[in-house]
Backbone bond lengths (Angstrom), bond angles and torsions (degrees), N, CA, C in turn:
res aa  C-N    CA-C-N  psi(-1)  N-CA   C-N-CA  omega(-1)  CA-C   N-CA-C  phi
1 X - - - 1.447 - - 1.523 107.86 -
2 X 1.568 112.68 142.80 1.316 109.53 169.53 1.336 122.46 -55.38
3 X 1.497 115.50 140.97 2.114 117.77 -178.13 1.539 84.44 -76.65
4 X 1.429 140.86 -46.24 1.807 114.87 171.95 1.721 116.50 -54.03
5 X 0.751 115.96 2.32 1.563 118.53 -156.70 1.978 89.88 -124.69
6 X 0.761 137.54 -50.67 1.582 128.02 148.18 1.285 140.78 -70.99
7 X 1.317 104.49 -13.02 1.453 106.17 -165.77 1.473 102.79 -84.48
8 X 1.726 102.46 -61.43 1.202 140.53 -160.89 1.342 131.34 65.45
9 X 1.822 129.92 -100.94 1.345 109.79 174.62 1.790 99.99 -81.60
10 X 1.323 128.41 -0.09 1.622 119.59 164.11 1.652 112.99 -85.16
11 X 1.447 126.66 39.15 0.883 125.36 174.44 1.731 116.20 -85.65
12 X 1.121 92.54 -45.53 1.711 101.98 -161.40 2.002 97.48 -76.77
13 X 1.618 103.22 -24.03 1.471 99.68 161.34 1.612 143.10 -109.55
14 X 1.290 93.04 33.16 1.501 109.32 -172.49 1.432 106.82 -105.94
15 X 1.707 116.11 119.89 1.298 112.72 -179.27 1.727 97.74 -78.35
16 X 1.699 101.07 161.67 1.422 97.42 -178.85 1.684 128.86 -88.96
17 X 1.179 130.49 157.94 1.049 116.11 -157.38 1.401 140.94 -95.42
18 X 0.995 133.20 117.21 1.610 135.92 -141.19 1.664 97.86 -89.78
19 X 1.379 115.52 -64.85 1.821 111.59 -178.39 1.620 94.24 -97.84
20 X 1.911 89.18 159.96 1.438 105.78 177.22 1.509 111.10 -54.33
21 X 1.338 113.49 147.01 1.537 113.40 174.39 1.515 109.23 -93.70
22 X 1.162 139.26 135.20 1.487 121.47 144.75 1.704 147.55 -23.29
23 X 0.958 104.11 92.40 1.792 83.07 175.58 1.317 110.55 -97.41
24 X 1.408 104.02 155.43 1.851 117.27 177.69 1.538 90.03 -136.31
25 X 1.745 104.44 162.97 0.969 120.64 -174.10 1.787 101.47 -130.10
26 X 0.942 104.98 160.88 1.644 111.65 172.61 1.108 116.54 -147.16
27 X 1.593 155.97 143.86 1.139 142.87 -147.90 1.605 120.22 -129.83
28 X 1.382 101.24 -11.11 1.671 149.60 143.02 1.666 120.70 -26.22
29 X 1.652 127.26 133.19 1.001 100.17 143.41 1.554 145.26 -71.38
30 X 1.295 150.14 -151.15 0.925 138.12 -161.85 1.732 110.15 -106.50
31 X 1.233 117.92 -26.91 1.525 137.18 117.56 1.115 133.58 9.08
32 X 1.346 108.08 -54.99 1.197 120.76 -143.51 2.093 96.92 -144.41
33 X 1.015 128.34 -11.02 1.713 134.55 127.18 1.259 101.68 20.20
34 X 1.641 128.26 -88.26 1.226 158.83 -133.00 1.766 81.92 -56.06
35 X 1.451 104.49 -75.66 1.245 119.01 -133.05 1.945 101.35 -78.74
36 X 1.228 121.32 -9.38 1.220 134.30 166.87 1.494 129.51 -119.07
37 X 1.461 119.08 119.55 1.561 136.06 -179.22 1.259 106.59 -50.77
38 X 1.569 118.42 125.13 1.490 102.02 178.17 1.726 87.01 -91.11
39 X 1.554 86.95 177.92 1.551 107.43 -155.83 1.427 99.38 -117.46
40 X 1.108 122.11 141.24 1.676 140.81 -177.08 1.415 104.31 -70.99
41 X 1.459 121.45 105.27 2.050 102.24 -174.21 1.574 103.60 -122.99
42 X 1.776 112.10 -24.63 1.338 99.90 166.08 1.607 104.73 -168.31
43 X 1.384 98.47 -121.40 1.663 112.94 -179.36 1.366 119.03 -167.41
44 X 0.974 92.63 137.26 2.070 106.02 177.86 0.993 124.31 -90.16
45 X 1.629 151.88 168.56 0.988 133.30 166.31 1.760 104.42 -178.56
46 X 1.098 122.08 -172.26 1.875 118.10 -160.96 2.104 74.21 -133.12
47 X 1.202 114.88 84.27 1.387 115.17 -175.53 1.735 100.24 -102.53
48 X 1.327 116.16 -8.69 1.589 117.94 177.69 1.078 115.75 -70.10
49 X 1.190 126.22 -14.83 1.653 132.58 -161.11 1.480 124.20 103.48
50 X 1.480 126.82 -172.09 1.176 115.07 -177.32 1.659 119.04 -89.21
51 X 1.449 107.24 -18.36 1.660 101.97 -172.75 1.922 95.59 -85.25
52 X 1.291 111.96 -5.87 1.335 103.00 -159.28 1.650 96.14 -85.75
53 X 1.384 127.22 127.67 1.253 118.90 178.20 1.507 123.20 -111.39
54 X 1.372 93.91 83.61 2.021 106.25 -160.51 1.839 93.80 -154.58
55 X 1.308 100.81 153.45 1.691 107.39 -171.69 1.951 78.40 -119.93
56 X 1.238 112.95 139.60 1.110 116.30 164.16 1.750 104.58 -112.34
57 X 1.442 100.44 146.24 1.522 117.63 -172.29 1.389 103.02 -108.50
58 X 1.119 131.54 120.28 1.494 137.74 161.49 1.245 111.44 -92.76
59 X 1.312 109.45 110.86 1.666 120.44 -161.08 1.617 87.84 -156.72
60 X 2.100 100.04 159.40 1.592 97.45 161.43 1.148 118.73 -59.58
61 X 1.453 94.59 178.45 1.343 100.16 -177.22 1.780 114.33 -74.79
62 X 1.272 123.00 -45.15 1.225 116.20 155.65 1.249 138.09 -14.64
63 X 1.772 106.49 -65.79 1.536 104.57 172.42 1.027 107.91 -64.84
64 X 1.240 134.63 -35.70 1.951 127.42 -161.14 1.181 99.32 -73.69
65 X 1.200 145.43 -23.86 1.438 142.68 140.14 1.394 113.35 -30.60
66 X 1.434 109.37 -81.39 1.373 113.46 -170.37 2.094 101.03 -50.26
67 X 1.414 107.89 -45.66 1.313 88.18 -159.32 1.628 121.37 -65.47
68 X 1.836 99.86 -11.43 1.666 96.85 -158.99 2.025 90.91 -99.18
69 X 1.568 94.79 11.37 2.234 90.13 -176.29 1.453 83.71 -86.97
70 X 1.690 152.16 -29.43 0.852 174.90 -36.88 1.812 114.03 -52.61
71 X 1.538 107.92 72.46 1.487 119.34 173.44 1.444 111.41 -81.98
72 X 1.427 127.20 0.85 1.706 112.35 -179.13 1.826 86.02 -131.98
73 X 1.314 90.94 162.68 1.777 117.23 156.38 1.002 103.33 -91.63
74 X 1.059 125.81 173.39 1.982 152.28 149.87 1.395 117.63 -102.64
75 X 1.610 92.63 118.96 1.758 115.07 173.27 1.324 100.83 -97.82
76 X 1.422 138.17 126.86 1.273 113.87 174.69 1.769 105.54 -124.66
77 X 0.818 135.95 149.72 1.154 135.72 -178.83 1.897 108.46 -118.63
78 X 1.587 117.36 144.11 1.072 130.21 -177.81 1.111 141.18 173.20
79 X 1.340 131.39 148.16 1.135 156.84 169.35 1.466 131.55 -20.65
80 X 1.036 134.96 117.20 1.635 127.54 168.90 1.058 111.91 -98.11
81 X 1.913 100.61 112.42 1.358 101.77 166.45 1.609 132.47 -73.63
82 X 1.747 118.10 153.33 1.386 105.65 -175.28 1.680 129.44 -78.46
83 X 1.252 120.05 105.04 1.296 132.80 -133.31 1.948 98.44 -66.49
84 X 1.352 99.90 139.54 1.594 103.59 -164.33 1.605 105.06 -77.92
85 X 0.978 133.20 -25.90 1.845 143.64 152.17 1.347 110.73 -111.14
86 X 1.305 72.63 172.57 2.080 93.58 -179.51 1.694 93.65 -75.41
87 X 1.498 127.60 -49.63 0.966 120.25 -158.24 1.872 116.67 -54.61
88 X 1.567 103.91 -48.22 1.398 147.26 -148.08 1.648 78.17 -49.29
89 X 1.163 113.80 146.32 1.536 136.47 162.67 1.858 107.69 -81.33
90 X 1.412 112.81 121.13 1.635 105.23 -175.19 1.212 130.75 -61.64
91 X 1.471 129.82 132.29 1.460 131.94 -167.01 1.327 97.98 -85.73
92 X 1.624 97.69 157.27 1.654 101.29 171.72 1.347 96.26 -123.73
93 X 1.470 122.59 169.48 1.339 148.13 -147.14 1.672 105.87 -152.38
94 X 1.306 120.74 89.43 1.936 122.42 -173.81 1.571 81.82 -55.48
95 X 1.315 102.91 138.91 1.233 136.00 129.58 1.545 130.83 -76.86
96 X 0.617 96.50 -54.06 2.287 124.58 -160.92 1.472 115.73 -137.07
97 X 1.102 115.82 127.16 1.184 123.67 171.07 1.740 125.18 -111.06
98 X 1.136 122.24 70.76 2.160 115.14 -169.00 1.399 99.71 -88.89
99 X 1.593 104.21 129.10 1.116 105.63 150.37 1.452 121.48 -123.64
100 X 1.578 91.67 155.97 1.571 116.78 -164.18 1.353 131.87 -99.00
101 X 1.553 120.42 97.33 1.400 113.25 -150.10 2.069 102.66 -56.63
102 X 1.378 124.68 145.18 1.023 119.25 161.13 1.332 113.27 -71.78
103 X 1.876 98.86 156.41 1.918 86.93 -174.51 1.775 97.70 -84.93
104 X 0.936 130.96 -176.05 1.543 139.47 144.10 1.653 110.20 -48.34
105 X 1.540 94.17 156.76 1.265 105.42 -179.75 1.521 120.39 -88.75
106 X 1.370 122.44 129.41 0.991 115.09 -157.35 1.695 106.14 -102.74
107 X 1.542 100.71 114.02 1.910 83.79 177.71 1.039 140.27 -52.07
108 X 1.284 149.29 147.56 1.261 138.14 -163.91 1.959 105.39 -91.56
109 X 1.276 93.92 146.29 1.215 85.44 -174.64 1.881 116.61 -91.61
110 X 1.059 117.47 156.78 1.647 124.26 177.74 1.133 95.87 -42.46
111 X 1.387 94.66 169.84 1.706 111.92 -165.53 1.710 73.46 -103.82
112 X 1.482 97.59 161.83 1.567 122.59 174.47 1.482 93.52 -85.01
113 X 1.849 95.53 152.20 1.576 95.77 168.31 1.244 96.69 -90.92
114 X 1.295 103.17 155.77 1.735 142.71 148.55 1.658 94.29 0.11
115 X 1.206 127.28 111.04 1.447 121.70 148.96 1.720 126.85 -77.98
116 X 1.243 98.21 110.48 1.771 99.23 -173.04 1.127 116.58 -76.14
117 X 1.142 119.31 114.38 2.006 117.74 176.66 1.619 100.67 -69.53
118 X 1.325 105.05 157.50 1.377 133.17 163.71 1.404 107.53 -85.02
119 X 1.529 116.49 128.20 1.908 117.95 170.59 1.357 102.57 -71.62
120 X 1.643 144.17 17.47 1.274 132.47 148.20 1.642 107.54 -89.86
121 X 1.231 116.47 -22.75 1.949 127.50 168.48 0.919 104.76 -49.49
122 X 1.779 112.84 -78.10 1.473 124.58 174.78 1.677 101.94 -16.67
123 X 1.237 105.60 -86.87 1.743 124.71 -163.49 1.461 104.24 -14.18
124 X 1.364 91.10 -65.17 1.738 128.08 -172.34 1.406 104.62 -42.43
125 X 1.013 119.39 -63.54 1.082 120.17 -170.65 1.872 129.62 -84.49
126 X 1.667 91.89 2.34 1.859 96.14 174.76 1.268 112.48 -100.16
Protein backbone atom coordinates (compact mmCIF):
# COMPACT_ATOMS: atom_id res chain seq x y z
CA UNK A 1 0.00 0.00 0.00
CA UNK A 2 1.02 3.49 -0.66
CA UNK A 3 2.90 5.34 2.78
CA UNK A 4 0.55 8.54 1.22
CA UNK A 5 -2.30 6.28 1.22
CA UNK A 6 -1.72 5.21 5.07
CA UNK A 7 -0.09 7.74 6.48
CA UNK A 8 -2.00 10.63 5.23
CA UNK A 9 -1.56 14.21 6.67
CA UNK A 10 1.52 12.17 8.81
CA UNK A 11 3.13 11.61 5.66
CA UNK A 12 5.49 14.39 5.05
CA UNK A 13 6.40 13.67 8.96
CA UNK A 14 6.90 10.17 9.29
CA UNK A 15 10.45 8.90 9.47
CA UNK A 16 10.71 5.66 7.47
CA UNK A 17 10.66 2.47 8.90
CA UNK A 18 13.57 0.39 9.86
CA UNK A 19 11.89 -2.80 12.06
CA UNK A 20 8.66 -4.56 11.26
CA UNK A 21 5.74 -2.76 12.86
CA UNK A 22 2.89 -4.70 14.36
CA UNK A 23 -0.42 -4.85 12.91
CA UNK A 24 -3.71 -5.58 14.87
CA UNK A 25 -6.97 -5.77 13.62
CA UNK A 26 -10.31 -4.99 15.32
CA UNK A 27 -13.58 -5.77 13.83
CA UNK A 28 -15.36 -2.92 15.79
CA UNK A 29 -16.21 0.50 15.09
CA UNK A 30 -13.92 3.01 16.27
CA UNK A 31 -16.42 3.73 19.12
CA UNK A 32 -16.52 0.88 20.17
CA UNK A 33 -12.27 -0.02 20.32
CA UNK A 34 -12.58 0.04 24.11
CA UNK A 35 -14.63 -2.87 24.57
CA UNK A 36 -12.70 -5.36 22.12
CA UNK A 37 -8.84 -6.68 22.15
CA UNK A 38 -7.37 -6.06 18.96
CA UNK A 39 -5.75 -9.12 17.71
CA UNK A 40 -2.05 -9.66 16.62
CA UNK A 41 -2.42 -10.71 12.63
CA UNK A 42 1.00 -9.68 11.35
CA UNK A 43 3.58 -6.97 10.40
CA UNK A 44 4.35 -4.11 8.15
CA UNK A 45 7.30 -2.88 7.01
CA UNK A 46 8.99 -0.55 3.88
CA UNK A 47 10.72 -4.11 2.65
CA UNK A 48 10.94 -2.58 -1.15
CA UNK A 49 13.76 -0.46 -0.47
CA UNK A 50 14.29 3.11 0.02
CA UNK A 51 13.15 4.80 -3.35
CA UNK A 52 10.15 2.45 -3.20
CA UNK A 53 7.36 4.39 -1.42
CA UNK A 54 4.87 1.54 -0.25
CA UNK A 55 4.67 -0.22 3.38
CA UNK A 56 4.10 -3.82 2.63
CA UNK A 57 1.70 -5.75 5.08
CA UNK A 58 2.32 -9.38 5.73
CA UNK A 59 -1.01 -10.58 6.55
CA UNK A 60 -3.24 -13.76 5.37
CA UNK A 61 -4.29 -14.00 2.53
CA UNK A 62 -7.86 -13.20 3.44
CA UNK A 63 -7.22 -9.96 5.04
CA UNK A 64 -4.97 -8.71 2.15
CA UNK A 65 -8.03 -9.11 0.25
CA UNK A 66 -10.17 -7.39 2.49
CA UNK A 67 -7.49 -4.71 3.03
CA UNK A 68 -6.60 -3.87 -0.72
CA UNK A 69 -11.11 -3.95 -1.59
CA UNK A 70 -10.57 -1.18 1.06
CA UNK A 71 -12.75 -2.88 4.14
CA UNK A 72 -10.56 -1.37 7.14
CA UNK A 73 -9.34 2.29 8.10
CA UNK A 74 -5.96 2.96 9.67
CA UNK A 75 -5.33 3.57 13.41
CA UNK A 76 -1.84 4.27 13.60
CA UNK A 77 -0.11 4.77 16.67
CA UNK A 78 3.38 6.69 17.29
CA UNK A 79 6.24 8.07 18.40
CA UNK A 80 7.72 11.61 18.66
CA UNK A 81 10.77 11.97 17.31
CA UNK A 82 13.45 14.29 19.12
CA UNK A 83 13.35 17.21 16.83
CA UNK A 84 16.96 17.97 15.27
CA UNK A 85 16.37 22.10 15.58
CA UNK A 86 14.26 24.32 17.31
CA UNK A 87 12.92 25.29 14.01
CA UNK A 88 12.28 21.59 12.49
CA UNK A 89 8.54 20.54 12.60
CA UNK A 90 8.41 17.05 14.88
CA UNK A 91 8.88 13.69 13.18
CA UNK A 92 6.88 10.77 13.97
CA UNK A 93 8.13 7.21 14.14
CA UNK A 94 4.93 4.21 13.50
CA UNK A 95 4.82 2.22 16.20
CA UNK A 96 1.43 0.26 15.55
CA UNK A 97 -0.55 -0.13 12.90
CA UNK A 98 -4.85 -1.25 13.77
CA UNK A 99 -6.99 -1.70 11.37
CA UNK A 100 -10.60 -1.10 11.57
CA UNK A 101 -13.04 -3.17 9.79
CA UNK A 102 -15.64 -0.58 8.21
CA UNK A 103 -19.22 -1.35 9.17
CA UNK A 104 -21.61 -1.78 6.04
CA UNK A 105 -23.57 0.77 4.68
CA UNK A 106 -26.52 1.37 6.21
CA UNK A 107 -29.57 2.40 3.97
CA UNK A 108 -31.20 5.26 4.84
CA UNK A 109 -34.48 4.92 5.77
CA UNK A 110 -37.75 6.74 3.96
CA UNK A 111 -38.71 9.85 5.03
CA UNK A 112 -41.94 9.61 7.30
CA UNK A 113 -45.13 10.86 5.87
CA UNK A 114 -46.48 14.17 6.75
CA UNK A 115 -48.14 13.86 10.21
CA UNK A 116 -51.68 15.42 9.95
CA UNK A 117 -52.88 17.30 13.04
CA UNK A 118 -56.44 17.24 14.07
CA UNK A 119 -58.24 21.06 14.32
CA UNK A 120 -59.18 19.77 17.95
CA UNK A 121 -54.87 19.40 18.36
CA UNK A 122 -54.50 22.69 16.91
CA UNK A 123 -57.09 24.12 19.66
CA UNK A 124 -55.30 22.11 22.27
CA UNK A 125 -52.40 23.15 21.87
CA UNK A 126 -52.80 27.30 21.54
Amino acid sequence: MSRRHVLGDLYGRCEPITDPVPVYVTENEPDHVGEQVPELVGHADESLGHYADAFTFHLSDELCKRLSAGQFTYELQYELVPARSKRASRRVCISAVSLIARQNYKKPEPRATRVRVSPEAEILTK
